[in-house]
TORSEMAR-315527 format. One record per residue: residue in one letter; x, y, z of N, C-alpha, C, O, CB in turn; residue number from 1. Coordinates in nm, 4 decimals. Glycine has a CB too. Example, Ala and Ser with C-alpha at 12.3 -4.5 7.8 and 13.67 -1.06 7.14 Angstrom:
BEGIN
  residu       nxx       nyy       nzz      caxx      cayy      cazz       cxx       cyy       czz       oxx       oyy       ozz      cbxx      cbyy      cbzz  num
       A    1.3190   -0.5690    0.7800    1.2300   -0.4500    0.7800    1.3200   -0.3300    0.7800    1.4236   -0.3319    0.8465    1.1308   -0.4473    0.9046    1
       S    1.2850   -0.2250    0.7080    1.3670   -0.1060    0.7140    1.2900    0.0030    0.7870    1.3409    0.1138    0.8039    1.4084   -0.0598    0.5725    2
END
This chain:
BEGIN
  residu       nxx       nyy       nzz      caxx      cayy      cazz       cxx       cyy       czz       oxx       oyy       ozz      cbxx      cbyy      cbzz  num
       X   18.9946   -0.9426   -8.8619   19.1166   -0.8758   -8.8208   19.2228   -0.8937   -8.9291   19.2304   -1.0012   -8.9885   19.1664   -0.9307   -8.6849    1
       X   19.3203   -0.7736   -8.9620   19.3714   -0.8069   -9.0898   19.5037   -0.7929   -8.9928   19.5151   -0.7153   -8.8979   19.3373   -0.7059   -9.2446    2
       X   19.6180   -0.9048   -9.0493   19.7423   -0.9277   -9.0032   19.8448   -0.9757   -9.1405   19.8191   -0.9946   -9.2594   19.7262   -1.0416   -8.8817    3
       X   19.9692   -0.9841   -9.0609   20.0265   -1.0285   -9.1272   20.1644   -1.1149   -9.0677   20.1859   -1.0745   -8.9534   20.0332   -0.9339   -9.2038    4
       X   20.2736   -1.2299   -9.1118   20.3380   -1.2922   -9.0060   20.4401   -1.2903   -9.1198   20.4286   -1.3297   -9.2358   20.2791   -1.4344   -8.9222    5
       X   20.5788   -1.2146   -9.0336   20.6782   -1.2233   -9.0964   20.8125   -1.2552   -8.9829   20.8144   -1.2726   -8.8610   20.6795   -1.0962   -9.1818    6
       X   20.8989   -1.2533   -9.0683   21.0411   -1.2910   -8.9923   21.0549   -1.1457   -8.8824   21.0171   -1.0337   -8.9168   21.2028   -1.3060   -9.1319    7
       X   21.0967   -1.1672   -8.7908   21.1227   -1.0383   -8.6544   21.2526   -0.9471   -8.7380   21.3475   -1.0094   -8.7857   21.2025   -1.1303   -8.4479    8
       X   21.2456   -0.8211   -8.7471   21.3204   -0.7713   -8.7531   21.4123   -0.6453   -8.6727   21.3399   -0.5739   -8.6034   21.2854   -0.7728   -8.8281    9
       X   21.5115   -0.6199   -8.6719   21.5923   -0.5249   -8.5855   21.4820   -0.3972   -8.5223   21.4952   -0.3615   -8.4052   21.7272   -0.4546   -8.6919   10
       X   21.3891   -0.3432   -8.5995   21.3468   -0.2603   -8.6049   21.1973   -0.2884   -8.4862   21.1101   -0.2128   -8.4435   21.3472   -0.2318   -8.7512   11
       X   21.2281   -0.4384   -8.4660   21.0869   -0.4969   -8.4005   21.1198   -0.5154   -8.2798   21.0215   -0.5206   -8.2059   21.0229   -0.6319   -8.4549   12
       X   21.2666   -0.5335   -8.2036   21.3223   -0.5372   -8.0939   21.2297   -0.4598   -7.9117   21.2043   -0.5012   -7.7986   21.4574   -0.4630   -8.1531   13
       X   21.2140   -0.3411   -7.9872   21.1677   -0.3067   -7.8742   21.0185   -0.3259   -7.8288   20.9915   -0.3508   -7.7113   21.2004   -0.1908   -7.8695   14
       X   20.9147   -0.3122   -7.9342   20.8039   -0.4216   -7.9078   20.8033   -0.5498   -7.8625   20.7287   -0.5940   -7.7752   20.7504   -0.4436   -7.9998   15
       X   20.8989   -0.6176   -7.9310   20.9220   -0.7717   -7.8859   20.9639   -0.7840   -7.7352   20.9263   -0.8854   -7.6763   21.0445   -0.8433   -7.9778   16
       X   21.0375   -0.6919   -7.6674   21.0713   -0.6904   -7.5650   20.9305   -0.6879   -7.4964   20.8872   -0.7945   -7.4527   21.1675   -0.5933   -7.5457   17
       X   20.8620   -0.5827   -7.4849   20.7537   -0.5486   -7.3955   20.6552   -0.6959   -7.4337   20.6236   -0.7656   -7.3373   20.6762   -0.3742   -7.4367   18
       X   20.6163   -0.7326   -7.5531   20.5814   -0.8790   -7.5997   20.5875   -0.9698   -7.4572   20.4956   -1.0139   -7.3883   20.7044   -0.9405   -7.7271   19
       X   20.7529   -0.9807   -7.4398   20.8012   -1.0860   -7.3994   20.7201   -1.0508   -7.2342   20.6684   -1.1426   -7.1704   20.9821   -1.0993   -7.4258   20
       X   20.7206   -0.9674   -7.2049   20.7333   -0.8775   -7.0483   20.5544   -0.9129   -7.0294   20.5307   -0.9921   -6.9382   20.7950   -0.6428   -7.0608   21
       X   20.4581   -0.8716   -7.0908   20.3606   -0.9320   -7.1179   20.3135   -1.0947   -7.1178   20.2165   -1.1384   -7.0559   20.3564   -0.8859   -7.2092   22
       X   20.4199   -1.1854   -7.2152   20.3889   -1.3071   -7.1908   20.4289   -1.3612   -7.0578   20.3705   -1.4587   -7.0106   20.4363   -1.3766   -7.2870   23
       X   20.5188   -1.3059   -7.0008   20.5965   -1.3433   -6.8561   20.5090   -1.3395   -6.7734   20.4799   -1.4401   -6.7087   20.7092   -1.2554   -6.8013   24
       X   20.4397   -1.2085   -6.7546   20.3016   -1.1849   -6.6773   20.1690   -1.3008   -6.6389   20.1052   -1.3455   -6.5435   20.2373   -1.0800   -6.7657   25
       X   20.1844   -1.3122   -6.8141   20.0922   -1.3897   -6.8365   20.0809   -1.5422   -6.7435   19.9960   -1.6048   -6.6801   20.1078   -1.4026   -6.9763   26
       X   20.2125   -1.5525   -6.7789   20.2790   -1.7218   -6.7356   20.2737   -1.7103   -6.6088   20.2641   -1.8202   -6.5542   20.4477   -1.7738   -6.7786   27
       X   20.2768   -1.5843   -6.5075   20.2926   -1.5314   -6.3577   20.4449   -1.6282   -6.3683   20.4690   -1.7477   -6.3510   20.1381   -1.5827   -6.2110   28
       X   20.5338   -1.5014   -6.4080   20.6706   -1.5221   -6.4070   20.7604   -1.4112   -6.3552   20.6976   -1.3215   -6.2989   20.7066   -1.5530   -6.5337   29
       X   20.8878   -1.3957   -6.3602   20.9479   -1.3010   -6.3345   20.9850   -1.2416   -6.4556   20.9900   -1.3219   -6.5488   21.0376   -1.3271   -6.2547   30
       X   21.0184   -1.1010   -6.4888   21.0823   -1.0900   -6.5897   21.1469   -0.9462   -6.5908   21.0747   -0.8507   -6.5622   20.9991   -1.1240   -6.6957   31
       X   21.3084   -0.9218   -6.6294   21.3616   -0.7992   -6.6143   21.3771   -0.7313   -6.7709   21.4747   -0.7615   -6.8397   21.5013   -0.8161   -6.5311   32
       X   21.2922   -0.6548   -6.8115   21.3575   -0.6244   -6.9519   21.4937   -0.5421   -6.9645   21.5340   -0.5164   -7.0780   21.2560   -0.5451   -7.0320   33
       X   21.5628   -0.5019   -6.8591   21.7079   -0.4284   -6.8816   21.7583   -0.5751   -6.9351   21.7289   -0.6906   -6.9043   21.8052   -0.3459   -6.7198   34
       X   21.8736   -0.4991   -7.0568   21.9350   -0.5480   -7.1228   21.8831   -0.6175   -7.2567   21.9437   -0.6116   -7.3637   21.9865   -0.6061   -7.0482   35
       X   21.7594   -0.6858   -7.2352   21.7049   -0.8199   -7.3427   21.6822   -0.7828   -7.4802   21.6641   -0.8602   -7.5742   21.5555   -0.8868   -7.2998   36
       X   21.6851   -0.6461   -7.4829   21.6773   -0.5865   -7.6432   21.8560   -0.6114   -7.7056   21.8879   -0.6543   -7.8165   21.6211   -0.3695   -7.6396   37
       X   21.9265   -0.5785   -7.6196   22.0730   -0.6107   -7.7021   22.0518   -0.7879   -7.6542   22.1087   -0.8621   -7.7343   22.2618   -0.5024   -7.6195   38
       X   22.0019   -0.8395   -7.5735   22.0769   -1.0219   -7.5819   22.0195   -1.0522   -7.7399   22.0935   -1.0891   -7.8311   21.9841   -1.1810   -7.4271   39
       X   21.8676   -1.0282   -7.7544   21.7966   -1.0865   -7.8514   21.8399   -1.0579   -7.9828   21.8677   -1.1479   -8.0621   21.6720   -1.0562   -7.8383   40
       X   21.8500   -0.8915   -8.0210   21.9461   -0.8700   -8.1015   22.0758   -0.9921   -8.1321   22.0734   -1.0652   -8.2311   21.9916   -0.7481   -8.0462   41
       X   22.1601   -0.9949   -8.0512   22.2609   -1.1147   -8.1063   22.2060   -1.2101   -8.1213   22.2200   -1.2723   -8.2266   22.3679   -1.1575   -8.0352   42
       X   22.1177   -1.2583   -8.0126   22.0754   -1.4111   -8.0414   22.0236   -1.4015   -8.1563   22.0715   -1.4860   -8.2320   21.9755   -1.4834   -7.9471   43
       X   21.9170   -1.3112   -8.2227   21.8085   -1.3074   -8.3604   21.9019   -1.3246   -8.4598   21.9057   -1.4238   -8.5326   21.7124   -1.1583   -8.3936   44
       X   21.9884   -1.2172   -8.4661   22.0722   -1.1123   -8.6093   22.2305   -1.1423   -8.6045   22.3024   -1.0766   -8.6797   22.0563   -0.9021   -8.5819   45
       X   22.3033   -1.2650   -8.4960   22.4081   -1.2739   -8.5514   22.4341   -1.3181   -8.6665   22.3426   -1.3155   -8.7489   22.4618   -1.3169   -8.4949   46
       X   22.5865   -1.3799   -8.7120   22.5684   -1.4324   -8.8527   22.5223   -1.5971   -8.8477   22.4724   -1.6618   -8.9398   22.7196   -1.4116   -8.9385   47
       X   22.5608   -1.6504   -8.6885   22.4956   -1.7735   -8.6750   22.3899   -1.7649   -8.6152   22.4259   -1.8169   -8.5096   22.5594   -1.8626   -8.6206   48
       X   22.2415   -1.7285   -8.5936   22.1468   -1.7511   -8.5054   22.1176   -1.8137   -8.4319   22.0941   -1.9255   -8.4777   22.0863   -1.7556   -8.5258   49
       X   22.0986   -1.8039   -8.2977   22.0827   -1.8884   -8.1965   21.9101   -1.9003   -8.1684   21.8403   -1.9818   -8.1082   22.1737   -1.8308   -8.0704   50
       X   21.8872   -1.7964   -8.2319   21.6923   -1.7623   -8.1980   21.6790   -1.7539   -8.3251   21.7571   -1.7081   -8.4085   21.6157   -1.6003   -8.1030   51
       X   21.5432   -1.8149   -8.3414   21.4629   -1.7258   -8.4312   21.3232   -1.6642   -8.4123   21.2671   -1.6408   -8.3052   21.4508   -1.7904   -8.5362   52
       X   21.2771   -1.6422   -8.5394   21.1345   -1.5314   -8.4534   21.0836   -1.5009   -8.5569   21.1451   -1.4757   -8.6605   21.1631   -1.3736   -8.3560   53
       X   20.8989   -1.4984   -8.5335   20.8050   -1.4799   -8.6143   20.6995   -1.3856   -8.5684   20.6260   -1.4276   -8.4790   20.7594   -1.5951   -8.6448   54
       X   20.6858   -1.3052   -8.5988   20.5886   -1.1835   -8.5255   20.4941   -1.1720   -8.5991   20.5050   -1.2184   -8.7126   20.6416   -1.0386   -8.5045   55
       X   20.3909   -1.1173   -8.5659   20.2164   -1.1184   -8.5715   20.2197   -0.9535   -8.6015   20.2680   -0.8870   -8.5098   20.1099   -1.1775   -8.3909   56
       X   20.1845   -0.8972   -8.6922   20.1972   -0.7243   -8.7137   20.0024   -0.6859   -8.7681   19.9100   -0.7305   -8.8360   20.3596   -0.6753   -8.8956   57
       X   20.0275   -0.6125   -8.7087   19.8659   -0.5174   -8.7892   19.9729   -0.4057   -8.8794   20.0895   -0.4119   -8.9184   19.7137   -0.3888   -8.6216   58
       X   19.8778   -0.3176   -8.8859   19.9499   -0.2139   -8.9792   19.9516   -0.1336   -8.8790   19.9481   -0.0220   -8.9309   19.8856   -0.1554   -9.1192   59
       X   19.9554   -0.1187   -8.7439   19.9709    0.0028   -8.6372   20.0906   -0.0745   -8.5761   20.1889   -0.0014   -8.5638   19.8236    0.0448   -8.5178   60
       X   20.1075   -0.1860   -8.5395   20.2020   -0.2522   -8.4525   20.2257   -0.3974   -8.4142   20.1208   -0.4502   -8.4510   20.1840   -0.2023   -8.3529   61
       X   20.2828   -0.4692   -8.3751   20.3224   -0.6289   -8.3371   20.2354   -0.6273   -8.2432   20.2215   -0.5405   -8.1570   20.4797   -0.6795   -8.2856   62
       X   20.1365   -0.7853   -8.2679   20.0361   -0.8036   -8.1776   20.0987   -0.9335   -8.1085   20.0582   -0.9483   -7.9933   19.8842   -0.8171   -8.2463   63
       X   20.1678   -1.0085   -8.1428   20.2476   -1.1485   -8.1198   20.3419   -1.2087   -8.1687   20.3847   -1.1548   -8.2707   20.1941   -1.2308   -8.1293   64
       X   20.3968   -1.3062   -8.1359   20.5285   -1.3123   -8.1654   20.5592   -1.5113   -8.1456   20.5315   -1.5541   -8.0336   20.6217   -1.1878   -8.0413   65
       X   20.6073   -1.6072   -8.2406   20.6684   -1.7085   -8.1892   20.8194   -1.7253   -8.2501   20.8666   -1.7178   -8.3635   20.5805   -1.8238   -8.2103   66
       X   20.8822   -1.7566   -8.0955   21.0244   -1.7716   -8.1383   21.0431   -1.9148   -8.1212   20.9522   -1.9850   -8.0768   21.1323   -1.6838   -8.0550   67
       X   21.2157   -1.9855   -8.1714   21.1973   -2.0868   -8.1841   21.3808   -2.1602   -8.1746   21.4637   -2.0718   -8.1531   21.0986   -2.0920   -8.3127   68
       X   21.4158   -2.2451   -8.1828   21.5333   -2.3032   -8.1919   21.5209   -2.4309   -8.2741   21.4208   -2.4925   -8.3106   21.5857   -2.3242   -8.0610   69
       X   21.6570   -2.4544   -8.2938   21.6477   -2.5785   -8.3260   21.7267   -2.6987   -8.1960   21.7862   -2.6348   -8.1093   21.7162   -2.5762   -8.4783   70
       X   21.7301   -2.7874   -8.1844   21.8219   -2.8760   -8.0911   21.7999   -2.9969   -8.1353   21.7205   -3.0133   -8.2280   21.7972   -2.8727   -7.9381   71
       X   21.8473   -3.0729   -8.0938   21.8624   -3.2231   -8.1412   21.8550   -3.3253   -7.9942   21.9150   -3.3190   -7.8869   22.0320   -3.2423   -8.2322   72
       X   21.7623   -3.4091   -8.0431   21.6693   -3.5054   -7.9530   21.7533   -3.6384   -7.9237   21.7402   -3.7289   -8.0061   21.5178   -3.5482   -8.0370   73
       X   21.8251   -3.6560   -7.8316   21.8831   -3.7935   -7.8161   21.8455   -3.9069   -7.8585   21.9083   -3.9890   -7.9253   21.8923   -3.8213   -7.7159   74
       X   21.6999   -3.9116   -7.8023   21.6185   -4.0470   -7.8408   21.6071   -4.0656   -7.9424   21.6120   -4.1767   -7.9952   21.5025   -4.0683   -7.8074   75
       X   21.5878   -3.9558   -7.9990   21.5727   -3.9889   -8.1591   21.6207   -3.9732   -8.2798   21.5772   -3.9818   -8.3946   21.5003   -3.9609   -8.1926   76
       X   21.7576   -3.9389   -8.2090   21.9047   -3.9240   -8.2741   21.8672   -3.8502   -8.3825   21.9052   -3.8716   -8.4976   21.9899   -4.0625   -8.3190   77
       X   21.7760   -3.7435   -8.3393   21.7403   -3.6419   -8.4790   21.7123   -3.4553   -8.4783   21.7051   -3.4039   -8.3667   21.5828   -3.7080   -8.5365   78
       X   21.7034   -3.3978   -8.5554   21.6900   -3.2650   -8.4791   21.5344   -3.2328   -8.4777   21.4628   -3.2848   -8.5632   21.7797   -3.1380   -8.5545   79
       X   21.4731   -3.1348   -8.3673   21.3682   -3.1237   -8.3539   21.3730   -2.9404   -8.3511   21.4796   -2.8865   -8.3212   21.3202   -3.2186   -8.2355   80
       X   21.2531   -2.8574   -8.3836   21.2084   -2.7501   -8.3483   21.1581   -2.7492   -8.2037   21.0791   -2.8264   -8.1494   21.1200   -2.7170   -8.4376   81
       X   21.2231   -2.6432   -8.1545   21.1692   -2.6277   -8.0403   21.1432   -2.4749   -7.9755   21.2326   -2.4011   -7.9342   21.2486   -2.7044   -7.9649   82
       X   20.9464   -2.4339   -7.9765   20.9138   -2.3613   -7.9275   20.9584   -2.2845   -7.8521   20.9656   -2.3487   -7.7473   20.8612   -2.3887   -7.9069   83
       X   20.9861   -2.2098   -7.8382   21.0270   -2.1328   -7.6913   20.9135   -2.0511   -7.6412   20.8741   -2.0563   -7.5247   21.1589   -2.0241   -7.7053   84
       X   20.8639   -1.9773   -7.7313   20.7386   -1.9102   -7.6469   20.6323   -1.8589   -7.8317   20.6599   -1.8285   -7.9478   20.8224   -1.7126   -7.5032   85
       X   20.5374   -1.8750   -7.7637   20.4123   -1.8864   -7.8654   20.3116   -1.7376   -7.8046   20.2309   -1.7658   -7.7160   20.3115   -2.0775   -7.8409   86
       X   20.3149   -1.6327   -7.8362   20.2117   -1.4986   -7.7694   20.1666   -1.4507   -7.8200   20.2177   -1.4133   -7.9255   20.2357   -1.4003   -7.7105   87
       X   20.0212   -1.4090   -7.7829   19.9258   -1.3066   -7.8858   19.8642   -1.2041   -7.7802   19.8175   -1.2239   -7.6680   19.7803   -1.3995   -7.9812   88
       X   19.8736   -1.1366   -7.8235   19.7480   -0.9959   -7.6815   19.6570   -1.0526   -7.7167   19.6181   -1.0961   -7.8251   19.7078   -0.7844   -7.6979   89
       X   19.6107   -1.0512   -7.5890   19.4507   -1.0711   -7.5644   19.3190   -1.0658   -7.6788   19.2173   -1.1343   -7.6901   19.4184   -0.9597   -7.4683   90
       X   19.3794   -0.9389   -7.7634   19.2392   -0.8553   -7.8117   19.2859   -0.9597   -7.9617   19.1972   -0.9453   -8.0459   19.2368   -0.6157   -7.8205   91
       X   19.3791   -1.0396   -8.0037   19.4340   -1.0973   -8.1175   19.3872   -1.2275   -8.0628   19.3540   -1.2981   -8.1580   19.5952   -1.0731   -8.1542   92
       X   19.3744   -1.2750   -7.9748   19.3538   -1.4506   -7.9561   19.1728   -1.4727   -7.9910   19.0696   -1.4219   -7.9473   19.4019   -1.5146   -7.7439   93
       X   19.2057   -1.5739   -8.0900   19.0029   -1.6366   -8.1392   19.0038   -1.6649   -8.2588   18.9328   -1.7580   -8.2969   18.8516   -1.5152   -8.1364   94
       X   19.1201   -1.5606   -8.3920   19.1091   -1.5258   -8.4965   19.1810   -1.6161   -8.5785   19.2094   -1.5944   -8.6963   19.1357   -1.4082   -8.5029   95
       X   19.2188   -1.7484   -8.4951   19.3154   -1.8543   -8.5828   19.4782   -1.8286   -8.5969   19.5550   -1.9000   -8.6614   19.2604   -1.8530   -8.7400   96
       X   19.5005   -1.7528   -8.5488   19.6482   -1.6574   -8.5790   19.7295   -1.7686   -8.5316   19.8232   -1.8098   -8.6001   19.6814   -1.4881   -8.4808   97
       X   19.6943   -1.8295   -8.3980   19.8043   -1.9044   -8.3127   19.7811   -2.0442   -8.4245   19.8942   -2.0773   -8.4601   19.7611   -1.9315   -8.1039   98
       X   19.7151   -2.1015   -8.4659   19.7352   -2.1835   -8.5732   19.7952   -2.1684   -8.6912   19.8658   -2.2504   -8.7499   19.6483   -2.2146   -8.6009   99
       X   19.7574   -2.0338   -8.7323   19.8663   -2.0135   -8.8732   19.9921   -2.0265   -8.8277   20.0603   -2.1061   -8.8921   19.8654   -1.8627   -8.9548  100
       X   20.0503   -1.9670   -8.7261   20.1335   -2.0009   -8.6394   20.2718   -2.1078   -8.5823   20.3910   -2.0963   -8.5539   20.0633   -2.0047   -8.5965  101
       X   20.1727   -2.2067   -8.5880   20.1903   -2.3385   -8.5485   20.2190   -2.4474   -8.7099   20.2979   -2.5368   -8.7406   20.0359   -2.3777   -8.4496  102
       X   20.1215   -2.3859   -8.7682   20.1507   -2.4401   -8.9237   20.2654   -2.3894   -9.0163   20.2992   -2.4407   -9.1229   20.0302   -2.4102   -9.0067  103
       X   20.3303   -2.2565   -8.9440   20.4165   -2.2093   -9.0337   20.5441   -2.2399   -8.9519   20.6508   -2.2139   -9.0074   20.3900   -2.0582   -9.0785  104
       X   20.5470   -2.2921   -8.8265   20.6279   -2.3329   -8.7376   20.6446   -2.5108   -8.8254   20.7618   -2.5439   -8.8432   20.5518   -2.3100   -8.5596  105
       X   20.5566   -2.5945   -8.8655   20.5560   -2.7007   -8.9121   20.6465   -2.6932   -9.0212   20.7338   -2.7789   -9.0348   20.4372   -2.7400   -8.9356  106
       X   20.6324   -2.5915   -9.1058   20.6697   -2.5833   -9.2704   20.8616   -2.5863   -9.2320   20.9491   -2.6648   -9.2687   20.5882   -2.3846   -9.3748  107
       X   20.8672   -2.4463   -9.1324   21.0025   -2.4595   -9.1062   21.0707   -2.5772   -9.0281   21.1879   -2.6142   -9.0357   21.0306   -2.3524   -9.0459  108
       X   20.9719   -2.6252   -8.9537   21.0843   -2.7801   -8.9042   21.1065   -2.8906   -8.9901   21.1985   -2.9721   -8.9829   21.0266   -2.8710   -8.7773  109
       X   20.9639   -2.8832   -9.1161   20.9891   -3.0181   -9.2271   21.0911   -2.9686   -9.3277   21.1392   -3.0536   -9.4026   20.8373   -3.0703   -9.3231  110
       X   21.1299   -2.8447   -9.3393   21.2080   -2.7373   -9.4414   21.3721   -2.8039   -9.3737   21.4658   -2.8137   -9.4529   21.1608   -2.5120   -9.4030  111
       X   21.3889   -2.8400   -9.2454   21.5004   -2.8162   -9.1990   21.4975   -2.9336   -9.1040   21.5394   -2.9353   -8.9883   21.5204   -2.6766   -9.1480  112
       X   21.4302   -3.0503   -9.1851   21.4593   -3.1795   -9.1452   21.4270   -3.2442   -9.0097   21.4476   -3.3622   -8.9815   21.5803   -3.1874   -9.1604  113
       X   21.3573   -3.1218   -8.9053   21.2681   -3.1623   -8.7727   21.2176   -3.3070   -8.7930   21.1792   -3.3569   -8.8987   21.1282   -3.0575   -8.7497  114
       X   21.2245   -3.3593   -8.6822   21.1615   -3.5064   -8.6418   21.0415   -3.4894   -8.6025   20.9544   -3.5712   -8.6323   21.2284   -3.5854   -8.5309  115
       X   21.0074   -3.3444   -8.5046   20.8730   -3.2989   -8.4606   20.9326   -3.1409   -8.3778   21.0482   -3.0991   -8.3848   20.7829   -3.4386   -8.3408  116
       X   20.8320   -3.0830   -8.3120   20.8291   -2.9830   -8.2636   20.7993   -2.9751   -8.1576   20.6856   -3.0223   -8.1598   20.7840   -2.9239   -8.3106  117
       X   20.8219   -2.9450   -8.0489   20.8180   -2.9733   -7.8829   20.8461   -2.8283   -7.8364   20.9185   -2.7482   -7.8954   20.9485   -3.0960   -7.8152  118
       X   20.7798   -2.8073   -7.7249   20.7164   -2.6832   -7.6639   20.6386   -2.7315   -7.5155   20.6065   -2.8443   -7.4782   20.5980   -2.6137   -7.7835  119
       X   20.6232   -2.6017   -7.4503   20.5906   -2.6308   -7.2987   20.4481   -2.5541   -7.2731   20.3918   -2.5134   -7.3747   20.7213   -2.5678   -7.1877  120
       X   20.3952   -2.5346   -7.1684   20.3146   -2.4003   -7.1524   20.2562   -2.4499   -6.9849   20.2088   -2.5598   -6.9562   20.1647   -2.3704   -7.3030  121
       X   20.2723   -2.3593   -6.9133   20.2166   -2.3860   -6.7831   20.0844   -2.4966   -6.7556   20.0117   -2.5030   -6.8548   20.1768   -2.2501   -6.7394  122
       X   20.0434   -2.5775   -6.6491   19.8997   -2.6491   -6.6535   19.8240   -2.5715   -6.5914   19.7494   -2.6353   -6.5171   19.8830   -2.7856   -6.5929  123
       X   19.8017   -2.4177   -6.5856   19.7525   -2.3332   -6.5493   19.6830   -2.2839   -6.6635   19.5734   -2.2301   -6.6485   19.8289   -2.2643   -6.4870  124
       X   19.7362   -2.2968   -6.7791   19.6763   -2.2374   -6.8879   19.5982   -2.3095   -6.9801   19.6344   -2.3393   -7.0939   19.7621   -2.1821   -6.9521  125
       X   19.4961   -2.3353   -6.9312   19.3917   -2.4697   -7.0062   19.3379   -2.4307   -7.1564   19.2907   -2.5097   -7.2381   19.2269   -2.4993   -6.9018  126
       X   19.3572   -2.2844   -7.1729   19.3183   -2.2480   -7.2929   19.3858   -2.2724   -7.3782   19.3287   -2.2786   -7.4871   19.2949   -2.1475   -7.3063  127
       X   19.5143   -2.2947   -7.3772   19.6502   -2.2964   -7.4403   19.6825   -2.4377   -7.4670   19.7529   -2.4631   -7.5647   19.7617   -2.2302   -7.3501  128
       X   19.6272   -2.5589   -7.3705   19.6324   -2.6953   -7.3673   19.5019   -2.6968   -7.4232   19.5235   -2.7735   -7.5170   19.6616   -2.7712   -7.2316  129
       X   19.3734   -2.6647   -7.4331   19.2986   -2.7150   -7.5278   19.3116   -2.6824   -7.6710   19.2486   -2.7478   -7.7541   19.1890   -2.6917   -7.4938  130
       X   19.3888   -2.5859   -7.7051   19.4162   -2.5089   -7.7742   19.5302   -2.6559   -7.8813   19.4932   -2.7030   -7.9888   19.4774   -2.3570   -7.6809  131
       X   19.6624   -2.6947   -7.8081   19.7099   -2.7356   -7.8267   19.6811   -2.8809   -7.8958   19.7226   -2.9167   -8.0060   19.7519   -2.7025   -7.7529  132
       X   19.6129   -2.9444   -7.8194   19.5135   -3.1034   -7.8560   19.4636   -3.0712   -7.9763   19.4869   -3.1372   -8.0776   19.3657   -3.1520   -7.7468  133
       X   19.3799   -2.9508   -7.9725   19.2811   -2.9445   -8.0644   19.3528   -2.9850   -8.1790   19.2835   -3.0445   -8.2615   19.2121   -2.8145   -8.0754  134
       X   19.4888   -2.9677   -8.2120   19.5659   -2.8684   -8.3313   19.6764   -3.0279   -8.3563   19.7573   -3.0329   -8.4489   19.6753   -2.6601   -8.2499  135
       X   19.6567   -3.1496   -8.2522   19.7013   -3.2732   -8.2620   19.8600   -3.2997   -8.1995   19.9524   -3.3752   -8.2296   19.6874   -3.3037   -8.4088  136
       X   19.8337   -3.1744   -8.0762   19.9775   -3.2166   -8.0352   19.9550   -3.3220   -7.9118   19.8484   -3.3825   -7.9235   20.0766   -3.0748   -7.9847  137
       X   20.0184   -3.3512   -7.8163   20.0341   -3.4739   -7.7638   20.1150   -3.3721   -7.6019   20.2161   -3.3020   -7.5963   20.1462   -3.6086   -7.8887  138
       X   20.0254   -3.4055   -7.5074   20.0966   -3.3233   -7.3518   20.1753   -3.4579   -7.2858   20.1360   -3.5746   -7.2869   19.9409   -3.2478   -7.2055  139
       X   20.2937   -3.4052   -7.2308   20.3884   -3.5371   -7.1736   20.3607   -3.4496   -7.0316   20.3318   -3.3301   -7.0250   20.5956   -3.5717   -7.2449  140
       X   20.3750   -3.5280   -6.9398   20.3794   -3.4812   -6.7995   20.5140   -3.4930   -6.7879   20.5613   -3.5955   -6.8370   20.2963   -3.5581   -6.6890  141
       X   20.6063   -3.3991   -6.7249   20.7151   -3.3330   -6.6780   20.7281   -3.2770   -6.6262   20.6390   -3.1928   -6.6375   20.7652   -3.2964   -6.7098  142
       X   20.8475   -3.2333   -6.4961   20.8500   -3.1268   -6.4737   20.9921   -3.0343   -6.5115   21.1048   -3.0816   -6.5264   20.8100   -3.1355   -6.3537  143
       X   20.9595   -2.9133   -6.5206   21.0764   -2.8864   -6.5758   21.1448   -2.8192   -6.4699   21.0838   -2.7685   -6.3757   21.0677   -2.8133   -6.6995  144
       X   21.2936   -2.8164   -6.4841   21.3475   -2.7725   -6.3777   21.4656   -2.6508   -6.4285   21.5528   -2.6697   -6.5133   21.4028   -2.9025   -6.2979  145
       X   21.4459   -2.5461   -6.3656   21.5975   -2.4425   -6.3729   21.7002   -2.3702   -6.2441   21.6837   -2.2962   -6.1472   21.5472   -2.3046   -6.4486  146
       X   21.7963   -2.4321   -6.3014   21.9179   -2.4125   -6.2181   22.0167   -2.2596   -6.2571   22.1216   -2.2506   -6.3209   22.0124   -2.5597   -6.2468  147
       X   21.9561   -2.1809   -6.2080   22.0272   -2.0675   -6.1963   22.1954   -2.0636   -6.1848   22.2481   -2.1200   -6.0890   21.9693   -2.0119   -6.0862  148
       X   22.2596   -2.0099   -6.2639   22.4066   -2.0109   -6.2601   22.4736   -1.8593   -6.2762   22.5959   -1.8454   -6.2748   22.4571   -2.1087   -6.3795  149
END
């Protein structure tokens, strides 16, 4: 499969949306796409970024996408990368992609002084947790909680 992984651009917005609407599915989540093409837009492309984003392209269209933040870890009085969502279609997952992925997610947290990289994924998704081990990450039991405001 021939690909390629570059920075998300303006022009990638509305794929990325349906992306996202797809991974939501996936996760058996809720998800409204009114509006999320203008939030992401600011969040991606202001002059300070609040998101960032790495998309998965063939030469017909975006097959996946990982976005990402930065935040800073109390415990370890340091800043860390942090995943927000990691997605590939179906017909793209086998081909190593989600590892190039994950390795180019590495380059940018040691680039920008990360302590480590921390990320979630349902315990429903065993492919994604073996997936994860394999690749030397480490699962914390948590639960996570959201408070709607």
């Amino acid at each position: 499969m021939e690909y390629s992984i570059r920075n998300c651009e303006i022009s990638d917005l509305s794929k990325l949306v349906v992306l996202c609407q797809k991974h939501a599915e996936f996760e058996k989540a809720d998800y409204n796409p009114e509006g999320k093409k203008e939030h992401l837009k600011k969040a991606l492309f202001d002059e300070n970024p609040k998101l960032f984003c790495l998309v998965v392209t063939t030469e017909e269209t975006i097959v996946g996408y990982a976005s990402y933040t930065f935040d800073f870890s109390t415990w370890n009085a340091q800043t860390f990368l942090y995943m927000d969502c990691l997605f590939l279609e179906e017909e793209t997952r086998g081909f190593g992609i989600g590892e190039i992925l994950i390795e180019k997610l590495k380059e940018i947290g040691k680039q920008n002084n990360c302590v480590n990289i921390q990320w979630q994924t349902p315990q429903f998704n065993t492919r994604a947790i073996k997936f994860y081990n394999r690749m030397g990450a480490e699962g914390k039991d948590k639960v996570r909680f959201t408070l709607t405001l």
